[in-house]
N, C-alpha and C positions, 0 to 999 in steps of 0.2 A: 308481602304478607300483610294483610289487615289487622289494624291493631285491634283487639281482643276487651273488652270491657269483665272486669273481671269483678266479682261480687264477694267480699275476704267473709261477709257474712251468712253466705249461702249455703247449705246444709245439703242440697240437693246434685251443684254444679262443681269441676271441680279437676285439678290437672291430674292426669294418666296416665302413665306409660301404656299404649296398644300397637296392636299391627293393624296397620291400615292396608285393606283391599283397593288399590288401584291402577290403570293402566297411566292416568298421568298426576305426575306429582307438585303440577304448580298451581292445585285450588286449594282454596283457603278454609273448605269446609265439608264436611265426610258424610253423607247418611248412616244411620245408626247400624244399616244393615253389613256397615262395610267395616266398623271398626271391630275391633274384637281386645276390650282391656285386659292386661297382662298384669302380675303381680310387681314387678320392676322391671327395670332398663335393661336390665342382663337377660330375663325371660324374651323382650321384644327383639333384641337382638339376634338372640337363639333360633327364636321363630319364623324371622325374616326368610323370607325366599322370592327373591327378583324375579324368578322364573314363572311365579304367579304370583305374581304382581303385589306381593305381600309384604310391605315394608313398616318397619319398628318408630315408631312418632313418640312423642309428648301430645299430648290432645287436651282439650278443656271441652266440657258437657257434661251430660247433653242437653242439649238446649231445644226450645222447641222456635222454631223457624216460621217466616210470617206467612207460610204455607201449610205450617199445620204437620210438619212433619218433626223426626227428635234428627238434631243434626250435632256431630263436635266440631271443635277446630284445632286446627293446624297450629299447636305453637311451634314444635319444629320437629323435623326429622332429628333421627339419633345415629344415621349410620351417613351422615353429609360433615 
């Protein structure tokens, strides 16, 4: 996993508990389309469904990407 630069001053950026939409789980960073922030840990876990490809993270974002697009990352899965 990439280590994360993390900003303690940022008002904007900022760790999450979400479910992340995907078919593989060893990139290190999410389009905004694909995450979906959850109230806590218990909620992403709730929500979870492997079966579409829906699984409960810790994430930090979102960030904007040197392509212009808003991207989170991967601090860690929560059901590994």
């Amino acid at each position: 996993m990439p280590e994360i630069l993390i900003d303690p001053e940022s008002r904007a950026l900022g760790e999450r508990f979400a479910l992340v939409r995907s078919r593989r789980r060893d990139r290190p960073r999410f389009h905004t389309g694909c995450v979906t922030p959850v109230a806590d840990a218990a909620s992403a876990l709730v929500g979870a469904d492997p079966g579409r490809h829906l699984y409960p993270a810790l994430v930090y974002g979102p960030s904007s990407s040197s392509e212009g697009q808003q991207v989170w990352y991967l601090v860690r899965w929560l059901d590994t």
